[in-house]
N, C-alpha and C positions, 0 to 999 in steps of 0.2 A: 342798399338794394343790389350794389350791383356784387356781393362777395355770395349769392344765395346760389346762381347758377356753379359754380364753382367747389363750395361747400356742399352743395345736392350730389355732383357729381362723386366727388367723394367719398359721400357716404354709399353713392352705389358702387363705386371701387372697391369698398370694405366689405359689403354684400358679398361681389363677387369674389373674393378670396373666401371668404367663410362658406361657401355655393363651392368653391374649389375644394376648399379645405374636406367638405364632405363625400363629394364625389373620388374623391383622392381616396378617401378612407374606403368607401364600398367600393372600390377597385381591387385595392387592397386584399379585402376579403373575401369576394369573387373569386380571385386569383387562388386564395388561398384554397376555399372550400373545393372550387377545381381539381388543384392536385393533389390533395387528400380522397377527393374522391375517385380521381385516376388512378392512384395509388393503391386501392383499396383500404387506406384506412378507416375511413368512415363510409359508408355505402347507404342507397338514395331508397331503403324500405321503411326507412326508419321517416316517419311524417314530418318533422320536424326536420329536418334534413333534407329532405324534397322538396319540401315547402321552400326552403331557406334559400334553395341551389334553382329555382324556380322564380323566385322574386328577384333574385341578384340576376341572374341572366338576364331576366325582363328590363332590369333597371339599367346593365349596360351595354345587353345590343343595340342599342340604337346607337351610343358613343362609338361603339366598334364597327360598327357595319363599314361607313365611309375607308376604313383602311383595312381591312379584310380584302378588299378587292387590288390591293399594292402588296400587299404583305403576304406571302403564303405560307403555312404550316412548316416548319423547320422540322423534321424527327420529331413528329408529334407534340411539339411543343409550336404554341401559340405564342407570336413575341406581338400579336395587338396589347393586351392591358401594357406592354409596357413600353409602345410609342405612345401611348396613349398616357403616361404619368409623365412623360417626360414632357409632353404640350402641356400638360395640367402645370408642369412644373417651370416649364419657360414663361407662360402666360403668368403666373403667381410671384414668380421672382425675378422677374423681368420684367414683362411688356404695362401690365397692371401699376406696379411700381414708380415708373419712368412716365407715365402717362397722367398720376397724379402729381409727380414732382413737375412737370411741365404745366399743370395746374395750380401748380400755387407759387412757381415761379413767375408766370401771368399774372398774376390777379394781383389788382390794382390796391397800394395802402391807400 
């Protein structure tokens, strides 16, 4: 009984990486669809495109908001998505990591 709390935890550890792992990725592509579309390479008449550049921003302004307000625009260039991979990436291979190693260094045979 008593290895369930421990094991629970766990598995919501592994959650949350895989919850990282995702978010990490639509950042990714955010980012990308951005500057292609600053760029003009692809441009936002096409539906599919709008659409796309319209659902990603939804999905991570609210990640970005909080540091928007520290961070400001460098030469037109946004450096939020990428304080923002790099928490993603301290949190995933760091803090996440060390948090279940100290869970199962606890837990009792």
């Amino acid at each position: 009984m008593s290895e369930t709390p421990p094991l629970l935890a766990l598995t919501i550890i592994q959650i949350l990486q895989v919850l990282l792992g995702v978010v990490r990725w639509i950042i990714i592509a955010q980012a990308i669809l951005s500057i292609l579309i600053a760029f003009n390479v692809i441009n936002t008449h096409n539906n599919f495109v709008r659409s796309l550049h319209y659902g990603l921003d939804r999905v991570t302004e609210p990640l970005y908001r909080p540091f928007r307000r520290f961070i400001p625009a460098a030469g037109g260039i946004d450096w939020t998505p990428f304080v923002v991979l790099i928490i993603i990436y301290i949190l995933d291979a760091i803090i996440l990591p060390n948090i279940a190693m100290s869970l199962l260094s606890n837990r009792s045979v």
